[in-house]
FITORNU-40216 format. One record per atom (N, C-alpha, C, O): residue in three letters; x, y, z. Coordinates in steps of 0.1 Angstrom, whole numbers, plus 2048, in hexadecimal, padded with zeros to 3 digits. Each point is the difference from the previous one (the first is absolute). Example, Ala and Ser with C-alpha at 12.3 -4.5 7.8 and 13.67 -1.06 7.14 Angstrom:
REM residues 2
Ala8847C784E;Ala7F780C800;Ala80980C800;Ala80A800807;Ser7F280B7F2;Ser80980B800;Ser7F880B808;Ser80580B801;
//
This chain:
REM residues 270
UnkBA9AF1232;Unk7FF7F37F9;Unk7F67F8807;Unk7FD80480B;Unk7FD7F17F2;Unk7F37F8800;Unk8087F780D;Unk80A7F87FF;Unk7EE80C80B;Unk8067F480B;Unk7FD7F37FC;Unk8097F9804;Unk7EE8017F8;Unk7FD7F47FB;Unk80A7F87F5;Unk7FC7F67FA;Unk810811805;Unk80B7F97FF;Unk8067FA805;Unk8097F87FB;Unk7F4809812;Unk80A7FA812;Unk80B804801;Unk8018077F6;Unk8087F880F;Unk80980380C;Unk80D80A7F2;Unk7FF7FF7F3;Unk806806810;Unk8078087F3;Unk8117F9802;Unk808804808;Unk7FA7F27ED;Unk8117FC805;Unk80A80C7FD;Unk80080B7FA;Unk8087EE80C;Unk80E80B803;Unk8097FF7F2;Unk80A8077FF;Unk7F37F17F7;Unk8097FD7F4;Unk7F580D7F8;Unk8037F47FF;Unk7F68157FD;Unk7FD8077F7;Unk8078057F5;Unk80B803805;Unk7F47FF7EF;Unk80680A7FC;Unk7FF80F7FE;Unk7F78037F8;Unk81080780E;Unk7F78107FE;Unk7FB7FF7F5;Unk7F47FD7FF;Unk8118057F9;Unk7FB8057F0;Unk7F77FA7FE;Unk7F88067F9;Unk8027EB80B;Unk7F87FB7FC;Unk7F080380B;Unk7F47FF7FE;Unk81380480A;Unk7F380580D;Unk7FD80C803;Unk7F7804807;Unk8148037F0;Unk7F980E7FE;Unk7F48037F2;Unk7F78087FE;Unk8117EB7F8;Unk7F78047F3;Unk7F07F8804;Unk7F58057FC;Unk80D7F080A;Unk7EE7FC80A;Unk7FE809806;Unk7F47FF7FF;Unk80E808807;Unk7FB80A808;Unk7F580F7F6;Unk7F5806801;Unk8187FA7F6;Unk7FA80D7F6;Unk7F47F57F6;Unk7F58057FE;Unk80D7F17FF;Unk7F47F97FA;Unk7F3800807;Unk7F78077FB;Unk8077F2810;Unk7F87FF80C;Unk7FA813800;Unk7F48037FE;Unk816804806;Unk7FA8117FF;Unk7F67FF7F6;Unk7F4800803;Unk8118007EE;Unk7FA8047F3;Unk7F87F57FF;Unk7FB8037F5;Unk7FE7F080F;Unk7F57FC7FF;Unk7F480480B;Unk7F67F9802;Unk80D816805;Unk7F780180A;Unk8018107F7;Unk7F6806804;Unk8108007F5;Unk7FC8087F2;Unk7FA8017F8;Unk8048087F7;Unk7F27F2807;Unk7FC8007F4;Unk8018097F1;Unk7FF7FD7F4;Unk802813815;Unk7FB8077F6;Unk8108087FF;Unk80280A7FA;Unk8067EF80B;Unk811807803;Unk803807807;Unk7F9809805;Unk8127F57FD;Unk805809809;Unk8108087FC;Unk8097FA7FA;Unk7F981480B;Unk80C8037FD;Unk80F7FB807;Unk7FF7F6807;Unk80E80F7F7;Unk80F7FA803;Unk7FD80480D;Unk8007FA80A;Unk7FB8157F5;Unk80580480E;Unk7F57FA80C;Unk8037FD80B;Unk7F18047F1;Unk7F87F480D;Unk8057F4800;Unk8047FC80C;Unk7FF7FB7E9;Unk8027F2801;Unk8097FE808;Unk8007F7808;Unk80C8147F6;Unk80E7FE80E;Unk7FC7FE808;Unk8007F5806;Unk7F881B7FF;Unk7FC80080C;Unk7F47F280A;Unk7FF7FA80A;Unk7FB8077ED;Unk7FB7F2803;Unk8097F1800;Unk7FC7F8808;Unk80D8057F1;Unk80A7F7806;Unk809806807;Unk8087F8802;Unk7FB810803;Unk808802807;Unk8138037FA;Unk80A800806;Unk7F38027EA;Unk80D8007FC;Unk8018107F8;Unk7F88097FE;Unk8177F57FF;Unk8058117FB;Unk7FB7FC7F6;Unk7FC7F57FD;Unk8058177F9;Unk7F78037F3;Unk8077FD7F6;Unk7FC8007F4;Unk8127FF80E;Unk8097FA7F7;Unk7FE7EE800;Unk7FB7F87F8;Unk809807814;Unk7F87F2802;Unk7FB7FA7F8;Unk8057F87F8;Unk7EC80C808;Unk7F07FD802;Unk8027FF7EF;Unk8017F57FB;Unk80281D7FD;Unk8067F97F3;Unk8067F87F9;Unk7FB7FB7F5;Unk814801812;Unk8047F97FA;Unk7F97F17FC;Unk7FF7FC7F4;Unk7FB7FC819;Unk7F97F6801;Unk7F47FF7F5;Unk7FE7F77F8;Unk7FA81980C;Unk7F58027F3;Unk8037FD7EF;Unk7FB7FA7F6;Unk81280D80C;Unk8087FC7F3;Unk8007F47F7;Unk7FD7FE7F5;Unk8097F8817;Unk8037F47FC;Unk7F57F7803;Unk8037F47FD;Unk7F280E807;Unk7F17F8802;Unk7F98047F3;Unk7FA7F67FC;Unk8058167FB;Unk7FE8037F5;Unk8037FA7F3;Unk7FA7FC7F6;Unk81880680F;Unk8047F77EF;Unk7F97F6805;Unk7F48017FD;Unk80F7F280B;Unk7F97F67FD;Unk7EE7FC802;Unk7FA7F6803;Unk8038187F9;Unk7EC7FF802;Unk7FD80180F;Unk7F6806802;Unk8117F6807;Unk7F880080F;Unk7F780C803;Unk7F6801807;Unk8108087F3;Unk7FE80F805;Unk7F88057EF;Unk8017F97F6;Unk7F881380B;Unk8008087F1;Unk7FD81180C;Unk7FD80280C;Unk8088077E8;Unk7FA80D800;Unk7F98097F7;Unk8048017F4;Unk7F1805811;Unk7F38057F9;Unk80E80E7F9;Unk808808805;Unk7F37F57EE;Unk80B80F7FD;Unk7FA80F802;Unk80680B7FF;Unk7ED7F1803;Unk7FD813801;Unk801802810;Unk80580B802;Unk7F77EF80B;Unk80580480B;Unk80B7FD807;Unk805806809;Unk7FF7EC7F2;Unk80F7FA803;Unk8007FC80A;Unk80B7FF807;Unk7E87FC7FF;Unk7FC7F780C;Unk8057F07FA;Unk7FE7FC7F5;Unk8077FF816;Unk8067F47FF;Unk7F07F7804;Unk7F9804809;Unk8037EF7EF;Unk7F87F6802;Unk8077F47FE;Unk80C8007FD;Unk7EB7F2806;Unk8037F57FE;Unk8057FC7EF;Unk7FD8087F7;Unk8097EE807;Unk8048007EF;Unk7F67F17FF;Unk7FA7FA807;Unk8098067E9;Unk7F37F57FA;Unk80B7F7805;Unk7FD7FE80B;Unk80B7FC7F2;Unk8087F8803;Unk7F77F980C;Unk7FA7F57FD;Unk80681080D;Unk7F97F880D;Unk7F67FB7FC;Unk7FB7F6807;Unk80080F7EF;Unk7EF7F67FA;Unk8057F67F8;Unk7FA7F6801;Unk81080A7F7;Unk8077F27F8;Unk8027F580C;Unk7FC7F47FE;Unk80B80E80E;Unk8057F8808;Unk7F47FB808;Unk7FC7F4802;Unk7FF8167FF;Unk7F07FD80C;Unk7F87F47F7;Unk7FB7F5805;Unk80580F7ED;Unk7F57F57F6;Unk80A7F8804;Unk7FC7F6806;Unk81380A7F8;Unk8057F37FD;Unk7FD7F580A;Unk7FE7F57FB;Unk80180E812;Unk8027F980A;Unk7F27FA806;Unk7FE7F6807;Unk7F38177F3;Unk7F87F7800;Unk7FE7F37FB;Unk8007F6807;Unk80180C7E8;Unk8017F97F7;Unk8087F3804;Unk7FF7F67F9;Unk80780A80D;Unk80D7F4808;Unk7F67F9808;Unk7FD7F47FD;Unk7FE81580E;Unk7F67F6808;Unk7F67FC7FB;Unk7FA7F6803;Unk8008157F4;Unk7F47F97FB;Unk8017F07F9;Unk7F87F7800;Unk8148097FB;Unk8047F47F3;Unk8027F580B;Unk7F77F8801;Unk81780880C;Unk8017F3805;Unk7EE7FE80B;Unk7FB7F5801;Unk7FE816805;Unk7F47FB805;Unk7F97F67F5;Unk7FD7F5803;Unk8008117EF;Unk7FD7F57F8;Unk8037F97FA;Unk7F97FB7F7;Unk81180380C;Unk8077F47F9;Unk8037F680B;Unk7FE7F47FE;Unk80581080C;Unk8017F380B;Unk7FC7F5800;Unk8087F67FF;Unk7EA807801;Unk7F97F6804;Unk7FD7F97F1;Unk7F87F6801;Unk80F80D7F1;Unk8007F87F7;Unk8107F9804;Unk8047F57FE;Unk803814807;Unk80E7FA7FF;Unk8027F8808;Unk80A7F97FF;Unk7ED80580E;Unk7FD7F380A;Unk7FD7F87F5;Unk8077F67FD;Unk7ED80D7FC;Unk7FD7F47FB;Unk8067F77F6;Unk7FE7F47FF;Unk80A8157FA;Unk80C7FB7F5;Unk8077F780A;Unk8027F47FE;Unk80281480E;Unk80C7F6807;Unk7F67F3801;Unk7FF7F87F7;Unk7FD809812;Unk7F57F2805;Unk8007F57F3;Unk8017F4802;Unk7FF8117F1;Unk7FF7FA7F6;Unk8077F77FA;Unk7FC7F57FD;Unk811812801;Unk80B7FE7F6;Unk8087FA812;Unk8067F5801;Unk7F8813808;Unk80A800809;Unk8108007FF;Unk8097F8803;Unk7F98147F8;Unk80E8037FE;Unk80380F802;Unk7F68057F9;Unk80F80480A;Unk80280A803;Unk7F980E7F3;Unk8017FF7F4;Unk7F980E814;Unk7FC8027F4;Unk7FF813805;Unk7FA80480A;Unk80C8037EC;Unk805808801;Unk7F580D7FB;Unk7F67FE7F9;Unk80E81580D;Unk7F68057F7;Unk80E80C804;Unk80780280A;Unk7FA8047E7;Unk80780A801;Unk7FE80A7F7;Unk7FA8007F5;Unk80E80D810;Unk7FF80B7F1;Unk8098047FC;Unk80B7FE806;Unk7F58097F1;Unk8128097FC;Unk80580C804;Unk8018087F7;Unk8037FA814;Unk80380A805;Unk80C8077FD;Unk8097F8804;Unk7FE8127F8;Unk80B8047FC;Unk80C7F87F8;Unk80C7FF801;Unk7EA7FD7F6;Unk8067F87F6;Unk8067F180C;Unk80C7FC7FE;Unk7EC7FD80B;Unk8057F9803;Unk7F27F5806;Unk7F8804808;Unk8087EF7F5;Unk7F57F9807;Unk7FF800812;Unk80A7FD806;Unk7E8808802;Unk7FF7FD807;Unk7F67FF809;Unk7F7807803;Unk80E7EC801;Unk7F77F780D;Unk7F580A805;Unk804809808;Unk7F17F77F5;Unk7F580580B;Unk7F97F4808;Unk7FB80380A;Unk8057EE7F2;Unk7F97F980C;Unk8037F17F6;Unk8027FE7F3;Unk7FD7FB816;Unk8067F67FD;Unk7FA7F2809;Unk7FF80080C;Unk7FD7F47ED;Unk7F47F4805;Unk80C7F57FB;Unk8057FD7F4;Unk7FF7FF81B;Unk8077F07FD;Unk7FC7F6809;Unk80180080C;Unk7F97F87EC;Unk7F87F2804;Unk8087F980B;Unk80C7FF7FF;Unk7ED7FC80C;Unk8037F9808;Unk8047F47F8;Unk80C7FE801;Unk7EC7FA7F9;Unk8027F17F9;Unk8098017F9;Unk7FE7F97F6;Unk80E80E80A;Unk80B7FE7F2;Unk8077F5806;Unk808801809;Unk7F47F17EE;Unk80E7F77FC;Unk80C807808;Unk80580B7FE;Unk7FE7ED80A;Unk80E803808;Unk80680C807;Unk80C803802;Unk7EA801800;Unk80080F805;Unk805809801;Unk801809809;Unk8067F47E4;Unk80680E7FC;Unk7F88117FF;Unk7F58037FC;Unk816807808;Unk7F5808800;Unk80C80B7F9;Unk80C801804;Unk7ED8097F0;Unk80980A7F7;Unk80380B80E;Unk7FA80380A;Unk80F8017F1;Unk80A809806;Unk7FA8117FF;Unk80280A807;Unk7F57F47EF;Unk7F780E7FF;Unk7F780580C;Unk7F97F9807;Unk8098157FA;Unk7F6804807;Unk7FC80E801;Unk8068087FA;Unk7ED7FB810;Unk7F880C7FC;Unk80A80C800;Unk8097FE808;Unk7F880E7F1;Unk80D8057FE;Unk80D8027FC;Unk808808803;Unk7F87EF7F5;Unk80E7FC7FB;Unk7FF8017F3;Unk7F48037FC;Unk8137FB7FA;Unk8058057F2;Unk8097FA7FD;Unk8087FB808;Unk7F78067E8;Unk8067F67F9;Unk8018077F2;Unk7F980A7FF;Unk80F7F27F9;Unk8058067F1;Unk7F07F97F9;Unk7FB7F5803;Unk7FE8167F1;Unk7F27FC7FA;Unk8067F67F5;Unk7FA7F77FC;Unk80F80C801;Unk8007F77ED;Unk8027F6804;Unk8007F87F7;Unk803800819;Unk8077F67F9;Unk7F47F280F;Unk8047F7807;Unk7F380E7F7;Unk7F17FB80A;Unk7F58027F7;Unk7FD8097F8;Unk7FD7EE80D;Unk7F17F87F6;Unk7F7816802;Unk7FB8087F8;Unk8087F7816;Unk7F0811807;Unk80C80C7F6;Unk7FC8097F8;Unk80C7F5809;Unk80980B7F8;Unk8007FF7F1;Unk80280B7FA;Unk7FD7EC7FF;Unk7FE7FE7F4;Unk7F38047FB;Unk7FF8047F5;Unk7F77FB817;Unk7F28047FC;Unk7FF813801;Unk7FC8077F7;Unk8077FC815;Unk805810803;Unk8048067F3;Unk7FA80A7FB;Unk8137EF7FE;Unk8068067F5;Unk7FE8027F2;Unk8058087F8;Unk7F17EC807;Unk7F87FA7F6;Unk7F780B7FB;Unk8008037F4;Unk7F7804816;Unk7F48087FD;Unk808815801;Unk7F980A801;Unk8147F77FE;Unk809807804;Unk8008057E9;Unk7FE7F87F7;Unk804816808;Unk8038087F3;Unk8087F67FF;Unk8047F8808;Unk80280A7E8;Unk80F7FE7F9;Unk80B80A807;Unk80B7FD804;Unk7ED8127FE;Unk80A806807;Unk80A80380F;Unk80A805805;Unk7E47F27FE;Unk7FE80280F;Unk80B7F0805;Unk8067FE80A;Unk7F97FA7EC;Unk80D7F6804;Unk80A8007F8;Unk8077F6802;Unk7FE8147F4;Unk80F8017FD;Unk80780980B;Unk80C7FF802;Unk7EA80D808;Unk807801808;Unk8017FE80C;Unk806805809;Unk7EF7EE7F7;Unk7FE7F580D;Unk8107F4802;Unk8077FD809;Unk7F98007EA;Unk8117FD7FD;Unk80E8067FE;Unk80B7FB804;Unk7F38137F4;Unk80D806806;Unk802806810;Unk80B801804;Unk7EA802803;Unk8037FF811;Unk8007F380B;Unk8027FE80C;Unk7FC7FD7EC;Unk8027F2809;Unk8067F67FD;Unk8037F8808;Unk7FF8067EB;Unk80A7F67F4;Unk7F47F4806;Unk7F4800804;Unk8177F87F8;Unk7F77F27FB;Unk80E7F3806;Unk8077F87F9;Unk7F980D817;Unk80E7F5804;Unk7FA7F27FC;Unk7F57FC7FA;Unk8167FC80B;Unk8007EF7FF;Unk7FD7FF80D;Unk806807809;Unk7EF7EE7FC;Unk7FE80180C;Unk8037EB800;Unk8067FA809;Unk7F67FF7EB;Unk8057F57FF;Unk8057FD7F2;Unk8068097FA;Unk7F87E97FF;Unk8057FF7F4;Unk7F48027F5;Unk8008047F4;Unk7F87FA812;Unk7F08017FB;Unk7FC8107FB;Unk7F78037F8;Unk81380780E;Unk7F980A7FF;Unk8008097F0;Unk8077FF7F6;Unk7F180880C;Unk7FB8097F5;Unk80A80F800;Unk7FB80A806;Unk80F7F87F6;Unk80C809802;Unk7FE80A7F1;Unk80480B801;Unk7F67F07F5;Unk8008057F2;Unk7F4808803;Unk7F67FC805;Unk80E8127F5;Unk7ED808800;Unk7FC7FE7F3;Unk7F48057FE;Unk8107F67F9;Unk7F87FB7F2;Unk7F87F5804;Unk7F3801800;Unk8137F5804;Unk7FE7F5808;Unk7EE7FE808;Unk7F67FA7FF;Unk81181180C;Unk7FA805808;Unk7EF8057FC;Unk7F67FE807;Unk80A8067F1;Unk7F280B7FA;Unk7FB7F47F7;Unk7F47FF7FE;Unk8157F87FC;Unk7FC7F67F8;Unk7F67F5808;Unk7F57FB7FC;Unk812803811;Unk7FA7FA808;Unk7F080A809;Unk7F67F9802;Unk80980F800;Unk7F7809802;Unk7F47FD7FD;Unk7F57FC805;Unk81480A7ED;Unk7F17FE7F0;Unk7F97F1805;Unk7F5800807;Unk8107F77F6;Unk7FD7F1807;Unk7F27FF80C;Unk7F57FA800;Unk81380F809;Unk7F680080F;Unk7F68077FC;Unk7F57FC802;Unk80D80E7F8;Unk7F48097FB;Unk7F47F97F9;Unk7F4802803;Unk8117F67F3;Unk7F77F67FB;Unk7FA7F6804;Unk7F57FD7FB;Unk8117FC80E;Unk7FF7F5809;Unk7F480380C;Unk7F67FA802;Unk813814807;Unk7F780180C;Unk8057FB806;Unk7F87FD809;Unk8127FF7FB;Unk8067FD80E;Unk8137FE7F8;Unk8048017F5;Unk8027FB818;Unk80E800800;Unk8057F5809;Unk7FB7FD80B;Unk8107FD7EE;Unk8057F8807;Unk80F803806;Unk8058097F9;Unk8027F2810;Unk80E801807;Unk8037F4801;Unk7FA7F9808;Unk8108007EE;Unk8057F4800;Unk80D800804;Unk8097FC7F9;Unk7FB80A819;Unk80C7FC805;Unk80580D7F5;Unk8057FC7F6;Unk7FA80E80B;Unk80380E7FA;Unk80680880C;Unk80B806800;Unk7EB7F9809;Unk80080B80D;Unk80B7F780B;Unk80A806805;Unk7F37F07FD;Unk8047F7809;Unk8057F07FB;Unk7F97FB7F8;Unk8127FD80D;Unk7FD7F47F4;Unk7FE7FA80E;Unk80480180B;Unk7F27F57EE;Unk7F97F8809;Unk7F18057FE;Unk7F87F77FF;Unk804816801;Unk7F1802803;Unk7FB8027F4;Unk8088057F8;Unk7EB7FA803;Unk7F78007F7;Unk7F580A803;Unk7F97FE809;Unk80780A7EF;Unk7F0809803;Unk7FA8017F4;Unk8077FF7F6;Unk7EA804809;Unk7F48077F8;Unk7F5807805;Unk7F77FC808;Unk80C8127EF;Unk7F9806802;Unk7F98097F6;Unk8028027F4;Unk7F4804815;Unk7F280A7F5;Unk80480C805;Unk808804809;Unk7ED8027EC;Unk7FF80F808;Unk7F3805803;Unk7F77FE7F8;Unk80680A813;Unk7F8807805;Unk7FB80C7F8;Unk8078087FA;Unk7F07FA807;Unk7FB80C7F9;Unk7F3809809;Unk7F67FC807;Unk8118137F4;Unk7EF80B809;Unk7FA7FD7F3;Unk8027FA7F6;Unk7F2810812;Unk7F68067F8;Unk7FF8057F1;Unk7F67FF7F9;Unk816807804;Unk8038007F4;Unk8037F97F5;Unk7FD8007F4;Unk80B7F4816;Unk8067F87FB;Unk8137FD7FB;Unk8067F87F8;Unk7FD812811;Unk80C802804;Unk8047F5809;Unk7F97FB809;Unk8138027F5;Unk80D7F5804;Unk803807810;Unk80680A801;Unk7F57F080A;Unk80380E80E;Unk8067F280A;Unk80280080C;Unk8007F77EC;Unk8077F380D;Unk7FE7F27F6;Unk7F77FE7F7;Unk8157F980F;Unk7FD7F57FD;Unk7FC7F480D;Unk7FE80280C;Unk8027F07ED;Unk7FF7F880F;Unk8057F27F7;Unk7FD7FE7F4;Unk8097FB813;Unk80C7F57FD;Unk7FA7F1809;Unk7FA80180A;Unk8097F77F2;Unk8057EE806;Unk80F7FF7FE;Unk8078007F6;Unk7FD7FF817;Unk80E7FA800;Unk8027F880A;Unk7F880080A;Unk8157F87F2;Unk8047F6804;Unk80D7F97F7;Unk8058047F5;Unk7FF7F1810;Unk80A7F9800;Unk7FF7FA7F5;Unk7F77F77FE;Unk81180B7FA;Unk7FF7F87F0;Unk7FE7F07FF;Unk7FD7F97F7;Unk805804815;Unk7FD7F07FF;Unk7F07FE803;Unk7FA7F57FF;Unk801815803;Unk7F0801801;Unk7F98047F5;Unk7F97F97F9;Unk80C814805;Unk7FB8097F6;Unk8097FF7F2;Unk80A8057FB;Unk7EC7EF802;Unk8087FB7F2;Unk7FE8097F4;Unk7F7809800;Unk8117F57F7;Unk7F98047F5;Unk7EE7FB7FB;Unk7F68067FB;Unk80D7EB809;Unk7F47FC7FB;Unk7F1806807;Unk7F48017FB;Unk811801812;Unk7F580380E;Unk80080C7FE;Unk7F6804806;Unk8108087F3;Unk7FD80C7FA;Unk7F18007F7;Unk7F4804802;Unk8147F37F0;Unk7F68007F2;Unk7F27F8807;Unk7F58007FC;Unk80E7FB80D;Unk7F27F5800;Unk7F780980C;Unk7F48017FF;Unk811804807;Unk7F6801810;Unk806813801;Unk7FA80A7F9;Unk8107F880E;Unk80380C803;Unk8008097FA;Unk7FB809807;Unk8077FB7EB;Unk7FC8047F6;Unk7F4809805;Unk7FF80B805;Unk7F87E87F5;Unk7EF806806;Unk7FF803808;Unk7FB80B7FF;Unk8087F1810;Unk7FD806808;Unk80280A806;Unk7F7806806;Unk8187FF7F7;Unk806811801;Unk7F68087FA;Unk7FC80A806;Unk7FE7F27EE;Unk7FD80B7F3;Unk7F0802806;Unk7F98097FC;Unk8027EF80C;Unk7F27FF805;Unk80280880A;Unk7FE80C7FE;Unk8067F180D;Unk80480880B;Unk804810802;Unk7FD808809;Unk80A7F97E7;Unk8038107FD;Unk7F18057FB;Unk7F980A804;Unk8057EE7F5;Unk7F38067F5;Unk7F6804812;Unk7FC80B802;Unk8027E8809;Unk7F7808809;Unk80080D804;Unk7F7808802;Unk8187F7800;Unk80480880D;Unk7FB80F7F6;Unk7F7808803;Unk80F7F87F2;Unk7FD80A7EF;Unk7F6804803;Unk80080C802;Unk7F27EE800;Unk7F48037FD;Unk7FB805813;Unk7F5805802;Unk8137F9806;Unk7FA80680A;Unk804810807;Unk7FE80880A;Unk80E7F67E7;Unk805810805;Unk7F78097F2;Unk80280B7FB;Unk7F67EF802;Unk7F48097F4;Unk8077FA7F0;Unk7FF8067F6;Unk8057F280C;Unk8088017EB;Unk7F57F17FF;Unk7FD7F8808;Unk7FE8097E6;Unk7F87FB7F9;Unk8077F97FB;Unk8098057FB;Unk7F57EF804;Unk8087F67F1;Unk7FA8097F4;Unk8098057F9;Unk7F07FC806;Unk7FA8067F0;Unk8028117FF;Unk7F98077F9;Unk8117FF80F;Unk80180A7FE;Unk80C7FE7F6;Unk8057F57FF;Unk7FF8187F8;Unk80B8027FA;Unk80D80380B;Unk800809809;Unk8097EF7F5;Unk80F80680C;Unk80980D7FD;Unk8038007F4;Unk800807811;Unk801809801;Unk8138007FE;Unk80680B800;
//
């Protein structure tokens, strides 16, 4: 294993440092390798080495060539690997608009994506100058229910008909306040809305007390791959301070950040 990990803690789990071990192997494979070297090369029985291979396969980590039955890396690792570019690539450019939103508006201001059917935190700009020096409870890594948040509304918004009837039977549609959106007719009704609009609002939905609005981000294609939000304390973030100022300024800020990960206003959306 890659000493440039540092020091190896004593909590590991086998199964889990045996199957890094056989990954790490098979990306120094390129062209495959058989059960019985790969053992021998980790160091495990061939029953072992199998079973693990086994269960790295169903879920993609692993594939095997069917005519020599040499075990290689699986595509799966290239889904994860884009994904996590694509992660840095977005908060590197988006940062320095979302300073500038904060500086702006000066109120806290969020960027996230939908991960496992669930919104979350990749980076997060809260203004020094906030009025009374409230500061949201959110932060980088953390998660929250999508339907019922301004960045989750947007996530779900650009989501199939199918792809959110079963975004809603695995995650339902709890009450999180009185405000909230619990109905999936409701729900999609309101969507449709965002979809037209371009941005989403959280009126004390998610949280009572806090107010958010938000856009959505778009790649190259013009795919929905993150949103980015203003929030704050409903005694700030009025309704009126939405329609008049915030509004625009979310929907500007997305449209930048949009255009610096390659997507065209004048392109068709995808």
């Amino acid at each position: 294993m890659n000493s440039a990990r540092g020091s190896k803690p004593t909590n590991l789990v086998q199964a889990i440092e045996r199957a890094a071990l056989i990954l790490d192997t098979l990306s120094q494979k390129p062209q495959g390798v058989s059960l019985r070297e790969l053992s021998a090369e980790v160091a495990l029985p061939k029953g072992t080495a199998h079973r693990l291979l086994s269960s790295l396969a169903y879920f993609g980590y692993v594939r095997q060539d069917l005519t020599t039955r040499d075990y290689l890396l699986g595509f799966r690792l290239v889904e994860l690997g884009n994904r996590l570019l694509n992660q840095l690539d977005l908060r590197t450019e988006a940062k320095p608009l979302l300073l500038e939103l904060g500086r702006k508006v000066k109120e806290t201001v969020h960027l996230v994506i939908l991960d496992q059917n669930e919104v979350l935190y990749i980076d997060k700009v809260e203004s020094d100058e906030n009025p009374g020096g409230l500061r949201m409870a959110s932060r980088i890594g953390s998660r929250t229910q999508a339907h019922s948040c301004a960045v989750g509304k947007i996530l779900l918004a650009d989501l199939s008909e199918d792809q959110l009837d079963a975004y809603t039977k695995q995650q339902g549609l709890p009450k999180l306040t009185e405000r909230t959106l619990t109905e999936p007719t409701k729900l999609k009704d309101h969507l449709e809305a965002v979809r037209m609009q371009g941005y989403a609002v959280d009126d004390e939905e998610n949280e009572r007390g806090i107010r958010c609005v938000a856009a959505p981000i778009r790649n190259e294609s013009g795919r929905v791959i993150a949103a980015t939000s203003i929030s704050g304390p409903a005694i700030r973030i009025t309704r009126e301070r939405i329609r008049d100022t915030l509004q625009r300024e979310i929907m500007e800020t997305a449209a930048s950040i949009s255009e610096r990960l390659g997507f065209r206003e004048e392109q068709p959306l995808s």
